[in-house]
VONU-514037 format. One line per field, with one value per residue (C-alpha): residue number from 0; residue in one letter; x, y, z. Coordinates in steps of 0.2 Angstrom, whole numbers, plus 5000, padded with zeros to 4 digits. Layout:
<nodes>
k = [NUM, ...]
r = [A, ...]
X = [X, ...]
Y = [Y, ...]
Z = [Z, ...]
</nodes>
This chain:
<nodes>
k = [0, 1, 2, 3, 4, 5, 6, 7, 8, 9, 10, 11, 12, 13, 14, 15, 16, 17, 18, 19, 20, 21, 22, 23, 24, 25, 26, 27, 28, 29, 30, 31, 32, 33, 34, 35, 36, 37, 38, 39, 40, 41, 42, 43, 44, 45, 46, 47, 48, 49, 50, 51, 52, 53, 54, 55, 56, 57, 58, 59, 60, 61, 62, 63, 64, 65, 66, 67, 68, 69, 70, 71, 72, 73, 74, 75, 76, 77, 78, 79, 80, 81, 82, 83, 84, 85, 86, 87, 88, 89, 90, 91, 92, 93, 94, 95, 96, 97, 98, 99, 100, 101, 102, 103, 104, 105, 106, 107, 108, 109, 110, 111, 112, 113, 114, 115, 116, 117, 118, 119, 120, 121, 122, 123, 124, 125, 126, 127, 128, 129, 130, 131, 132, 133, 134, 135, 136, 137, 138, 139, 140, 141, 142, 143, 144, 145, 146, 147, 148, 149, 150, 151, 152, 153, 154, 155, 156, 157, 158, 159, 160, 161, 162, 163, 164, 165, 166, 167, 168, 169, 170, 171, 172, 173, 174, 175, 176, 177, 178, 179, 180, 181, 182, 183, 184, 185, 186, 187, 188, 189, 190, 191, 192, 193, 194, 195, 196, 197, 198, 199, 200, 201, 202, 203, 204, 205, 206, 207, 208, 209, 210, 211, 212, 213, 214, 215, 216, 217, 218, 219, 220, 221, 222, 223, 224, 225, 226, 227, 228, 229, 230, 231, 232, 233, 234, 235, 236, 237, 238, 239, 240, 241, 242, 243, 244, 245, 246, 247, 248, 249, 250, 251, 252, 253, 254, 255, 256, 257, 258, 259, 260, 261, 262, 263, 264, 265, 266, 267, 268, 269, 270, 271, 272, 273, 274, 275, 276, 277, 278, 279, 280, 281, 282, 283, 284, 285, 286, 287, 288, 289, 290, 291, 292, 293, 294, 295, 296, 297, 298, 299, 300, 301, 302, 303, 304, 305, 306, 307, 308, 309, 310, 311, 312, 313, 314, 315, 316, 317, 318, 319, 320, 321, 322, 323, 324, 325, 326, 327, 328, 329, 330, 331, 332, 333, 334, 335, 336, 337, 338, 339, 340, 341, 342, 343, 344, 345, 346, 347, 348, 349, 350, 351, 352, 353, 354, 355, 356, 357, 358, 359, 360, 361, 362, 363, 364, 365, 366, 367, 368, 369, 370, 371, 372, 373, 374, 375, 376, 377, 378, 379, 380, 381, 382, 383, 384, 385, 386, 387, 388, 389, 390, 391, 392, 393, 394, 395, 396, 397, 398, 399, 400, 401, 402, 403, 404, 405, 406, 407, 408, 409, 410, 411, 412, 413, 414, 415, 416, 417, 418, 419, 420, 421, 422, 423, 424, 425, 426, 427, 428, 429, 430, 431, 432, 433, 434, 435, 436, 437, 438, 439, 440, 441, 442, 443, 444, 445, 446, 447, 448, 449, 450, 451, 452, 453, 454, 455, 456, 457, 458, 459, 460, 461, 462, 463, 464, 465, 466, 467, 468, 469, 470, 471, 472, 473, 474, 475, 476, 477, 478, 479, 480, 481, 482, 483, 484, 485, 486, 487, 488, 489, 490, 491, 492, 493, 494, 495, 496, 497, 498, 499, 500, 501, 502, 503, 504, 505, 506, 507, 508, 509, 510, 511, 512, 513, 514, 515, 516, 517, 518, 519, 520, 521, 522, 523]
r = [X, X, X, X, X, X, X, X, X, X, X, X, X, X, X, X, X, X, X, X, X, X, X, X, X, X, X, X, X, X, X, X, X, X, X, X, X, X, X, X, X, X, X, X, X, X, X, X, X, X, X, X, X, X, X, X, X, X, X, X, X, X, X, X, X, X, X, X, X, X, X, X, X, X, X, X, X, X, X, X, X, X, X, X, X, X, X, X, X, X, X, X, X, X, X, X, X, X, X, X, X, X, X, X, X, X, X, X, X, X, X, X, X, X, X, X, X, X, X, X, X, X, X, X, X, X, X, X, X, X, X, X, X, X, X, X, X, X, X, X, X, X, X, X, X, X, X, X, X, X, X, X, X, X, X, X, X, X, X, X, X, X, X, X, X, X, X, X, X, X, X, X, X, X, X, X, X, X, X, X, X, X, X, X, X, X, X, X, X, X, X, X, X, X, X, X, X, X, X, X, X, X, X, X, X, X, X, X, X, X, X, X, X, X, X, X, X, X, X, X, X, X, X, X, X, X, X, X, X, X, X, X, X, X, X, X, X, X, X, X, X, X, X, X, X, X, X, X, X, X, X, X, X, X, X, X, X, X, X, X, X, X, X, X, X, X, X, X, X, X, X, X, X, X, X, X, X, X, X, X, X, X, X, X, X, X, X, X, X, X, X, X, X, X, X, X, X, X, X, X, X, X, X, X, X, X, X, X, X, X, X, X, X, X, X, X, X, X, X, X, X, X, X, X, X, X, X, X, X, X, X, X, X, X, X, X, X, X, X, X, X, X, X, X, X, X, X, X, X, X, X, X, X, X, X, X, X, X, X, X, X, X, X, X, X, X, X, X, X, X, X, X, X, X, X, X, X, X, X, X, X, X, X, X, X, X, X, X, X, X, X, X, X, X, X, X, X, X, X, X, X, X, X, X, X, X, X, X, X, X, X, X, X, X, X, X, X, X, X, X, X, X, X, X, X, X, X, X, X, X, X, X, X, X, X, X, X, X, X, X, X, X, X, X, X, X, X, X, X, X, X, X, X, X, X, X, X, X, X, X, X, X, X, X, X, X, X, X, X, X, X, X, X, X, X, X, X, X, X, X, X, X, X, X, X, X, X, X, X, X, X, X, X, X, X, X, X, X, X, X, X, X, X, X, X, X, X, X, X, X, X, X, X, X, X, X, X, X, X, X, X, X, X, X]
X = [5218, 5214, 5202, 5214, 5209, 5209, 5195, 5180, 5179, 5189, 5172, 5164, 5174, 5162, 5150, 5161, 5166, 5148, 5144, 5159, 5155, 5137, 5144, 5155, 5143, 5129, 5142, 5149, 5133, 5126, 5143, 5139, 5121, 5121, 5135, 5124, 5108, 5117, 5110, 5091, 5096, 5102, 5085, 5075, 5081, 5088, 5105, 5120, 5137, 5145, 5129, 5130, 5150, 5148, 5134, 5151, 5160, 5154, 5150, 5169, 5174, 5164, 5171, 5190, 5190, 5182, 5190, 5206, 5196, 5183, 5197, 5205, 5186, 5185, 5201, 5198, 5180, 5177, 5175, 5157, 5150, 5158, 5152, 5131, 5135, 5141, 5127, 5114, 5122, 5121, 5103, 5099, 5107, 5098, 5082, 5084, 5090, 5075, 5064, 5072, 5066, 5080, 5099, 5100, 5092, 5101, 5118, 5113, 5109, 5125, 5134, 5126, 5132, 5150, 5148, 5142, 5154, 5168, 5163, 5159, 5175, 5187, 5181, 5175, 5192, 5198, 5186, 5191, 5209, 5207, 5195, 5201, 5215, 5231, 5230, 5213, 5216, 5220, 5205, 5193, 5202, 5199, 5181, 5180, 5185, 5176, 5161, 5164, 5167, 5152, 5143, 5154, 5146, 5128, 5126, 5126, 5112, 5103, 5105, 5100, 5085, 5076, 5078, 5071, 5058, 5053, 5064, 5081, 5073, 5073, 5090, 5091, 5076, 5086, 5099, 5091, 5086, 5104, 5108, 5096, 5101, 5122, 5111, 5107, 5123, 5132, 5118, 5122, 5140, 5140, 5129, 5143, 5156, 5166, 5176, 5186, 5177, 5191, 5210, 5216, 5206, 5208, 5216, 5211, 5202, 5211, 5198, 5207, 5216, 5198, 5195, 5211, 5210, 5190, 5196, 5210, 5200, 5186, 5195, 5205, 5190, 5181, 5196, 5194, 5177, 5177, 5193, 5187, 5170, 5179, 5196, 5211, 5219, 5204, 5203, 5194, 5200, 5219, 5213, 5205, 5219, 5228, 5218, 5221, 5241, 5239, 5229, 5236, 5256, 5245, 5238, 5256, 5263, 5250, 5251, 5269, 5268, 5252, 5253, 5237, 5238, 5224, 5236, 5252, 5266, 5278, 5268, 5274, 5293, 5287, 5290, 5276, 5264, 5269, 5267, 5251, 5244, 5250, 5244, 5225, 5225, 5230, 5217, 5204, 5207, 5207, 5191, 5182, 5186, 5177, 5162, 5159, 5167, 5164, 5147, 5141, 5148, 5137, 5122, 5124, 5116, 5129, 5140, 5133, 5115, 5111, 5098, 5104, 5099, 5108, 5124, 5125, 5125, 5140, 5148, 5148, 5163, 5174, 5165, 5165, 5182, 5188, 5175, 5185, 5203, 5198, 5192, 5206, 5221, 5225, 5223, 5234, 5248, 5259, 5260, 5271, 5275, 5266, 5278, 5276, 5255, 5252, 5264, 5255, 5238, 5245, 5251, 5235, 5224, 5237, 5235, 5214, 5214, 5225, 5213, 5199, 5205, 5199, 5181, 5168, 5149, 5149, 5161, 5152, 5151, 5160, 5175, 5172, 5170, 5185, 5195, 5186, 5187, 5206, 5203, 5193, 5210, 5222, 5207, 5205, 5222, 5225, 5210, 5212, 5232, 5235, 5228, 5236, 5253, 5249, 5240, 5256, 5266, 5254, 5250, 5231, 5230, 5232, 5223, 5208, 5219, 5228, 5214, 5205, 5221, 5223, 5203, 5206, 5219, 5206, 5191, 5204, 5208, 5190, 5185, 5202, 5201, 5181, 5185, 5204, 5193, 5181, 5192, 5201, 5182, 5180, 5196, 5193, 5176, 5177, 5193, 5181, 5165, 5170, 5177, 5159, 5151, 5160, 5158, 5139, 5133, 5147, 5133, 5125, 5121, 5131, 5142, 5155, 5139, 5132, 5148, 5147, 5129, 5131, 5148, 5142, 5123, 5108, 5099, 5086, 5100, 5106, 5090, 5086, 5103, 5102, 5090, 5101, 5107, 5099, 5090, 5101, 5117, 5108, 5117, 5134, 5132, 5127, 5141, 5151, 5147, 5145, 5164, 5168, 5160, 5169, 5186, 5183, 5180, 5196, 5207, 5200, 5206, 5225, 5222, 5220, 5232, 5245, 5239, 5240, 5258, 5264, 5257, 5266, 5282, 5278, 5275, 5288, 5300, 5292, 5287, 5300, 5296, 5289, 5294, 5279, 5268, 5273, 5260, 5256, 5253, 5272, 5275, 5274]
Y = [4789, 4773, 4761, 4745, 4731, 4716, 4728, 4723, 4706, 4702, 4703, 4718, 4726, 4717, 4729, 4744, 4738, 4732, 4751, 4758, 4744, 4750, 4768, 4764, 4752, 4767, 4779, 4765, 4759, 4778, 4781, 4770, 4768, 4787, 4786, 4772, 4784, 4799, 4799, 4798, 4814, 4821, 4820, 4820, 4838, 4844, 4846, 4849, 4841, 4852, 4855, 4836, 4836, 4844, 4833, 4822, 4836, 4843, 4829, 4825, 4844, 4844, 4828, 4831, 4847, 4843, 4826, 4831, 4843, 4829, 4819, 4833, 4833, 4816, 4815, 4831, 4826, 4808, 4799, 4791, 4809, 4813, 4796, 4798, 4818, 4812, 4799, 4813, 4824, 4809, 4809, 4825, 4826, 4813, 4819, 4833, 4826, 4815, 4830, 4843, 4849, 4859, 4859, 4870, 4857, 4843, 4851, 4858, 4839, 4832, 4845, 4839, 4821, 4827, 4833, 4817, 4806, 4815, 4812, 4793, 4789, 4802, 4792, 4774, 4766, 4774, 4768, 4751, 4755, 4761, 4747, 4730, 4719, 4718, 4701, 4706, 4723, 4715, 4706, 4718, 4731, 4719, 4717, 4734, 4734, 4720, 4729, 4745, 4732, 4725, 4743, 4746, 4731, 4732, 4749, 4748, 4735, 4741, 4759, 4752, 4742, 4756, 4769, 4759, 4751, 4765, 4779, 4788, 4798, 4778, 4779, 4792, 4784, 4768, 4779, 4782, 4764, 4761, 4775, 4772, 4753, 4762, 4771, 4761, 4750, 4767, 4768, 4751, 4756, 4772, 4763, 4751, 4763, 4752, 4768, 4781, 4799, 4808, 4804, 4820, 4831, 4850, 4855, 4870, 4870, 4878, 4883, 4896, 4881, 4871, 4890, 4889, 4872, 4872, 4889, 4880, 4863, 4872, 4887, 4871, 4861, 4876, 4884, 4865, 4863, 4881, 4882, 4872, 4883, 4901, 4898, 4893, 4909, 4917, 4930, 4919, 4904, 4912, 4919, 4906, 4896, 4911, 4908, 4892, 4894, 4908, 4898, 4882, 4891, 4899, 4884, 4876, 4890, 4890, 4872, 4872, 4886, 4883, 4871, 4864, 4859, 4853, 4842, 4836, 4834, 4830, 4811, 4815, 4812, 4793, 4787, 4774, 4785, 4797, 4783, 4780, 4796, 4802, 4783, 4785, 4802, 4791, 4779, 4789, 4796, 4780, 4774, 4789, 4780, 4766, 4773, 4789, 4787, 4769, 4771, 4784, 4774, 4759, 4770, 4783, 4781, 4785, 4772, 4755, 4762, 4751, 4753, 4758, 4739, 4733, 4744, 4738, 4720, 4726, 4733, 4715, 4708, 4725, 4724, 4707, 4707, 4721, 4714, 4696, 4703, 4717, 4707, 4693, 4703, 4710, 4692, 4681, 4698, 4699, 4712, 4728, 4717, 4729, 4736, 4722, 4719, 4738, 4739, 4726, 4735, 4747, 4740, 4731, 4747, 4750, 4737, 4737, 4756, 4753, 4738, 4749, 4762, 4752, 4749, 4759, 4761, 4745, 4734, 4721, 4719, 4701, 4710, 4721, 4712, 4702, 4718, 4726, 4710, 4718, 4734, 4726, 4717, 4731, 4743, 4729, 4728, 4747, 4751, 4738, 4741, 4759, 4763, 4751, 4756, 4773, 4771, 4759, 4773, 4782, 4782, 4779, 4799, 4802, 4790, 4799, 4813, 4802, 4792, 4809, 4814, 4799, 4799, 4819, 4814, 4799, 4812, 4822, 4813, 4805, 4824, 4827, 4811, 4818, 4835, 4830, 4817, 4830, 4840, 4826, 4822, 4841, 4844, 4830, 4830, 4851, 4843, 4833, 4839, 4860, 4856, 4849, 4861, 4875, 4866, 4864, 4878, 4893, 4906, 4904, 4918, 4911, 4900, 4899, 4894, 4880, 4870, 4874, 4867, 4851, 4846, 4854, 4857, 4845, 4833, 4846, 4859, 4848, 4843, 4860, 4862, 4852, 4861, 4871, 4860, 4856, 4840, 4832, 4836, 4831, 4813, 4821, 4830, 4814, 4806, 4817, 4817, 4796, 4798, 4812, 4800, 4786, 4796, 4805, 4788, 4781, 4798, 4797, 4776, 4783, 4797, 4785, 4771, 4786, 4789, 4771, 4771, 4786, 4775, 4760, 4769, 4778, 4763, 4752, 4767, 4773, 4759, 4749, 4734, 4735, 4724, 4719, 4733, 4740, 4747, 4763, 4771, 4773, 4779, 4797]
Z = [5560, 5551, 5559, 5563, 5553, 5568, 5578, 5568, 5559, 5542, 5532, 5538, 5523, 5510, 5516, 5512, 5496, 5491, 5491, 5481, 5470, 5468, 5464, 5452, 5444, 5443, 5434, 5423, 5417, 5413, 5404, 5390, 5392, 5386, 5373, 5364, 5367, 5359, 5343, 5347, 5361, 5347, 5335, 5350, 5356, 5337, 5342, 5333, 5331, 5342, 5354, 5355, 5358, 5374, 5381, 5383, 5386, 5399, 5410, 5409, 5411, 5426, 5434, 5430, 5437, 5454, 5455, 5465, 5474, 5478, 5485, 5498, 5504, 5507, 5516, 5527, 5529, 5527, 5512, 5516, 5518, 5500, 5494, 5497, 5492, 5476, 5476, 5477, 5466, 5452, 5456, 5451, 5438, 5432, 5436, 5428, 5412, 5412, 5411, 5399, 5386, 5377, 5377, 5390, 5404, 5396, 5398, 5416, 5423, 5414, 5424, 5438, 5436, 5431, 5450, 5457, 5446, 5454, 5470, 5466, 5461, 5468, 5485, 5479, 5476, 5492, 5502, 5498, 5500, 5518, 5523, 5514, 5523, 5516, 5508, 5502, 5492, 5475, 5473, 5481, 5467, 5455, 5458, 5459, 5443, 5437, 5443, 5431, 5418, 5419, 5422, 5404, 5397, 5402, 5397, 5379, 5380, 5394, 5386, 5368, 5374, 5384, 5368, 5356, 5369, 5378, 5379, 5381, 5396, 5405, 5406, 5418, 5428, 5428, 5435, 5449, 5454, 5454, 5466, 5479, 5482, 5482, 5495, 5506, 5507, 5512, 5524, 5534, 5532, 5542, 5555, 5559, 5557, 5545, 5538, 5549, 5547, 5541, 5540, 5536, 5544, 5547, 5527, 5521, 5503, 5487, 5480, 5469, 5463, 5458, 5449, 5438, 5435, 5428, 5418, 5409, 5404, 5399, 5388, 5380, 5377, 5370, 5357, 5351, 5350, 5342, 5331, 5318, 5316, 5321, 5313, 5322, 5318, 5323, 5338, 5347, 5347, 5350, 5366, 5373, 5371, 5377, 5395, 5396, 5396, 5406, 5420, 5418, 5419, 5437, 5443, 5444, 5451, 5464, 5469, 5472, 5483, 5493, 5508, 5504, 5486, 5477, 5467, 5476, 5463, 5473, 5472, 5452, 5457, 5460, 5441, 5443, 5450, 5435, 5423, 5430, 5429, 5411, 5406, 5412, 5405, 5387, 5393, 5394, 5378, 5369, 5376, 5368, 5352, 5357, 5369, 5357, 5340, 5336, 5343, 5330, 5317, 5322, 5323, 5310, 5293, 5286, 5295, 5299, 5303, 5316, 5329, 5348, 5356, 5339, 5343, 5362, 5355, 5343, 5354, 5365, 5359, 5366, 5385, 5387, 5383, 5397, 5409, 5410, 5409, 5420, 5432, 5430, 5428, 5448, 5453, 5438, 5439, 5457, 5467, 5459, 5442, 5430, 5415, 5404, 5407, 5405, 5389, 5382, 5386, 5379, 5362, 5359, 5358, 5345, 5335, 5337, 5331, 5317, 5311, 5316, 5305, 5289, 5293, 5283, 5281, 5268, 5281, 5288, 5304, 5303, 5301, 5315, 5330, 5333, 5332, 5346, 5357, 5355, 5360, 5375, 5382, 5380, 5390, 5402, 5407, 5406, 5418, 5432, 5435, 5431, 5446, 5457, 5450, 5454, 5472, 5481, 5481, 5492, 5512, 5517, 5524, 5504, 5496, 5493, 5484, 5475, 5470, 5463, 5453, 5443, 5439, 5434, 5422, 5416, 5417, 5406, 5396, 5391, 5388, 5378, 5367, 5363, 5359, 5348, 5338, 5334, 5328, 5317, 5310, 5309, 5297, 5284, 5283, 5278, 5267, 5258, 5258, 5253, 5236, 5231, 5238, 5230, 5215, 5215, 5223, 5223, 5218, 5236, 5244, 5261, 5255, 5270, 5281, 5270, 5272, 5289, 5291, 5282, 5293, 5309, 5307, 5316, 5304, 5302, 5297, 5286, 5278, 5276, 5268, 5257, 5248, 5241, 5229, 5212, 5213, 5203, 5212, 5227, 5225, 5223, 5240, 5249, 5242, 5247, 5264, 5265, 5258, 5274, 5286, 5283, 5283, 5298, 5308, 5302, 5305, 5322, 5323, 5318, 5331, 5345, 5339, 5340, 5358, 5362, 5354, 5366, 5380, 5376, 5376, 5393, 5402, 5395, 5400, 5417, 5426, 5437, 5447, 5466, 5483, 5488, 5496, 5514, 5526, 5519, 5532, 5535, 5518, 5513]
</nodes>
């Protein structure tokens, strides 16, 4: 049962949203500080493109397939005990980045904070749900989001600064910093018992449905990471898309019929909360364009070869950008009035991609910049009212699950907008770069594996690679490639200005206006 809100004092909830703010903020800030460390992991540790495609990956396949079951745990056994787990979780992770040494440890400590992300915000946005007044929920939302705005935004500079300073190990060291202080707030909040132990307590857990729903992300994300290397005719990749139908055809079946479910369609019948869900899914595709793609574009030599400090300040015009309409949005839009703002959002990540889709490594970066203050509106506006859209349909016994099923589809989402890029970047790149190849070198003794290498290959790979070629066509091949590059980045820009397109015309279509929000509580 929900604590009433009249028996403690009015700002007691500060305290409670202090701490999800502090979560939020630590998996915010780690998102991007990490996308704009990517490419010195990558030369640190030797790691290939596709290698470094699931340092991304799996953090997010990780996080959206524990999400919803992260948010039955905190509503059957309190959401502060799912918060400081996911805290600590987070932290090893992080730890154990910090000290890898190979892909291997990397990828298990990204697992690892996949885990704790999932906790973080499958809990952090329900927490304030369940202990904010009435008449202060929007504006403790939108600091909430404010507060992963601003993680957004400092992490490219914090991120950039520590690599070129010191190192991209400091990230994660950083991490932890952050963590303990969301510590100790949630520490003071358990001690005055601002937040209710459990308000659905005695579900059972479908853990078969967490089972079908990691096997059909993860065979999805793997037949895409794999088709363009294995073929997508191939054995392989057919089967693992195969699985993937198969288990994802199950896990519906399962959670219709199950009277626990994991993931509660029948909260998909409310169009709003339909439009919500399908649209962070689009979201969080769309941002990969930003956080990942247009990073490497910045950084790589190919591209604009900036260093990783110099990409966070690039990349300033974007966050500063979501970071003031993020956090001025839930308090300038009334209550259930969200069609047109999130239509909007949606139709100016359109219009950035498709500007976007021009830049190559000899645009200047005065041509750039204003074109991802754009993008930073239409994310802003996307990421601070899908999910209130979504979440007032919802009772306060529920809000923890329906807060972990619209940050699956987001978690989704950022991991299928990763993986769908790479596979646009995969296709023209090879439709570029093979011709030359075959043209300069078709007496290699491994042909097939040399066009593989200099698409897919690490730098050293690729160095070695390149000595395949006589000296003289040496220029020829790098041309080649500069030429791939710069079509790869803008066939990823029309991707996601499709995407963005697809959202615009869900919301305008989904989304019908609200009477002013109803005690929840009373609403099932």
């Amino acid at each position: 049962m929900r604590v009433a809100e009249n028996s403690k004092p009015e700002s007691s909830f500060r305290l409670v949203v202090a701490a999800a703010c502090a979560g939020a903020f630590a998996v915010a800030y780690n998102t991007t500080a990490v996308m704009t460390a990517l490419p010195a992991i990558r030369s640190s540790l030797d790691l290939d493109a596709d290698t470094l495609q699931w340092v991304i990956n799996l953090y997010m396949l990780c996080t959206a397939a524990t999400l919803a079951a992260m948010g039955h745990f905190a509503d059957t056994f309190g959401m502060m005990r799912m918060f400081v787990l996911g805290l600590c979780a987070f932290a090893l992770g992080s730890v154990t980045i910090a000290f890898s040494g190979d892909a291997v440890a990397l990828l298990a400590g990204r697992a690892f904070q996949g885990l704790g992300v999932a906790a973080l915000m499958a809990t952090s946005v329900a927490l304030i749900s369940v202990s904010a007044p009435q008449g202060q929920r929007a504006s403790a939302h939108g600091l909430w989001a404010g507060t992963m705005a601003v993680g957004f935004a400092l992490g490219p500079l914090i991120g950039g600064t520590l690599t070129d300073a010191v190192s991209w190990r400091a990230i994660f060291g950083l991490d932890l910093v952050i963590l303990a202080a969301a510590g100790l707030l949630c520490l003071k909040v358990v001690r005055a018992r601002l937040v209710p132990r459990a308000l659905d307590a005695g579900g059972r857990t479908d853990f078969a449905g967490i089972a079908l729903l990691f096997v059909t992300l993860a065979a999805f994300l793997y037949g895409l990471t794999s088709g363009p290397l294995a073929g997508w005719t191939s054995v392989q990749t057919l089967a693992l898309f195969a699985i993937s139908l198969s288990s994802g055809a199950g896990f519906i079946a399962r959670e219709l019929r199950t009277p626990e479910p994991l993931i509660e369609f029948a909260y998909l019948r409310h169009a709003n909360y339909l439009a919500a869900s399908i649209g962070m899914y689009l979201n969080g595709a769309t941002q990969m364009g930003i956080l990942y793609f247009t990073n490497l574009f910045l950084q790589a030599p190919e591209g604009l070869n900036l260093s990783a400090a110099q990409a966070g300040l690039a990349l300033l015009p974007f966050t500063i950008a979501m970071f003031a309409v993020s956090l001025a949005a839930p308090r300038l839009i009334r209550p259930g009035r969200y069609r047109l703002p999130l239509t909007f959002g949606m139709l100016a990540l359109a219009v950035g991609f498709w500007l976007m889709h021009g830049a190559g490594h000899q645009t200047p970066y005065g041509e750039i910049w204003w074109k991802l203050a754009i993008l930073g509106v239409g994310v802003g506006l996307n990421f601070s009212l899908l999910p209130r859209a979504g979440l007032s349909a919802l009772p306060d016994a529920k809000a923890g699950q329906g807060s972990g099923v619209l940050t699956t589809f987001f978690y989704a989402g950022l991991a299928g907008g990763t993986a769908f890029g790479a596979v646009v970047v995969s296709q023209i790149k090879r439709g570029l770069v093979d011709p030359v190849v075959e043209a300069l070198a078709r007496n290699a003794p491994d042909l097939d594996a040399l066009k593989v290498t200099l698409v897919h290959g690490s730098q050293s790979q690729v160095a070695r690679a390149m000595t395949a070629f006589p000296a003289g066509d040496t220029g020829k091949v790098e041309g080649a490639m500069l030429r791939a590059f710069d079509g790869g980045f803008a066939g990823v820009m029309v991707l996601m200005a499709a995407f963005s397109i697809a959202g615009a015309v869900l919301c305008a279509a989904l989304i019908r206006p609200q009477t002013p929000e109803t005690p929840r509580s009373n609403r099932g």
